[in-house]
C-alpha positions in Angstrom: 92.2 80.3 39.0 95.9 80.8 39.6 97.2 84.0 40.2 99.6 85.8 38.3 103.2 86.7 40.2 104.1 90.3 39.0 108.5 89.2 37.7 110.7 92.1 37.7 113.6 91.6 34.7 116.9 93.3 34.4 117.4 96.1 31.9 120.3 93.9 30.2 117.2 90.9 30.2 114.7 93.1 28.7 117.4 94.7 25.9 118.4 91.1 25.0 114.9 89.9 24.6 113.8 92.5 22.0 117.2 92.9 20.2 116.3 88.6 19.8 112.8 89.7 18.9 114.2 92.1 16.4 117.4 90.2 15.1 114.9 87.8 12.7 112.0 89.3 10.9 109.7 85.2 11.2 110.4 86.2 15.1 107.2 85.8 16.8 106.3 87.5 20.4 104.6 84.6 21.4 107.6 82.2 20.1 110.3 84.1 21.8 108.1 84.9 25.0 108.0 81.3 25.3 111.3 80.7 24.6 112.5 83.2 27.4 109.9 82.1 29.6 108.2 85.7 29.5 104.1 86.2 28.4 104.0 87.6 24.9 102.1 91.1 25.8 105.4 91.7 27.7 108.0 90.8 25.2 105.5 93.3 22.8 105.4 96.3 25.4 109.2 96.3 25.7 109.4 95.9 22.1 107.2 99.1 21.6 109.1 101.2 24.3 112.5 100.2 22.7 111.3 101.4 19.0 110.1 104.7 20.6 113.1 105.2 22.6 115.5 104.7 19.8 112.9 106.5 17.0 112.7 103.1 14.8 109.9 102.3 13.2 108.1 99.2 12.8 108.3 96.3 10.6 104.5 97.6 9.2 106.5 101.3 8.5 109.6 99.9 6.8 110.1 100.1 3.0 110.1 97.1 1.4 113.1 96.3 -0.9 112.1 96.0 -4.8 112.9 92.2 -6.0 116.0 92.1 -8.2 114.9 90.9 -12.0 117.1 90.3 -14.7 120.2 88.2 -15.9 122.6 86.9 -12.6 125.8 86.2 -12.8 127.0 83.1 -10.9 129.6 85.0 -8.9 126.9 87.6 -8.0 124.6 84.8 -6.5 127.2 83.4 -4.4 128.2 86.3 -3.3 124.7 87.3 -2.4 124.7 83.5 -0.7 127.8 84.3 1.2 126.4 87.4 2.7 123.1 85.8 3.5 125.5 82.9 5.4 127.3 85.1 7.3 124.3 87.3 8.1 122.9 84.1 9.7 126.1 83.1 11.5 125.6 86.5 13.5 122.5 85.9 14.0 122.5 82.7 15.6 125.9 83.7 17.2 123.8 86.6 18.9 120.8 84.5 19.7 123.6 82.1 21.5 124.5 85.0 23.5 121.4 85.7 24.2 120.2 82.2 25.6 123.2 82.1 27.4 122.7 85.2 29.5 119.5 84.0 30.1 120.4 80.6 31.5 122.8 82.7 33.7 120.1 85.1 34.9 117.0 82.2 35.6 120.0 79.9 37.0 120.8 83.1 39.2 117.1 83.0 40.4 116.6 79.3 41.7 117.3 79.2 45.7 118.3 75.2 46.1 
């Protein structure tokens, strides 16, 4: 059996993990724990902590938006589009960050 090595992670680490966690709704802990190279039950505790800290609930606790029925125009569905783009661009933009400060942190780690 191999035994586990207790890591200790920044504050700055740990807040960019769960705001990655949180920026995408499909996130998984397990997908981003791997991703970050941290176990799952880890990425989920500091998830928890941050949600009681700041008082927000959980994606089981949020109301759900009704769907929209009814006639569309076509401007209103590209505008709806364009949101939905740019919402994504930040996103991604923020998950870039994200991956970046990592690198810089794990690259900080490795004695050569």
């Amino acid at each position: 059996m191999s035994q586990m090595v207790m890591q200790a992670y920044s504050a700055e680490f740990k807040a960019d993990a769960v705001a990655l966690y949180l920026s995408d709704p499909s996130h998984t802990f397990e997908g981003i724990g791997n991703d970050l190279g941290v176990s799952r039950e880890t990425l989920r505790n500091w998830v928890r902590t941050d949600r009681k800290r700041t008082g927000t609930p959980s994606a089981a606790d949020r109301p759900r938006r009704p769907a929209s029925a009814g006639g569309v125009s076509s401007e209103s569905v590209l505008e709806d589009e364009i949101k939905q783009l740019r919402a994504q661009v930040r996103k991604l933009e923020t998950e870039r960050e994200i991956l970046r400060r990592a690198a810089k942190y794990f690259a900080g780690e490795t004695n050569w």
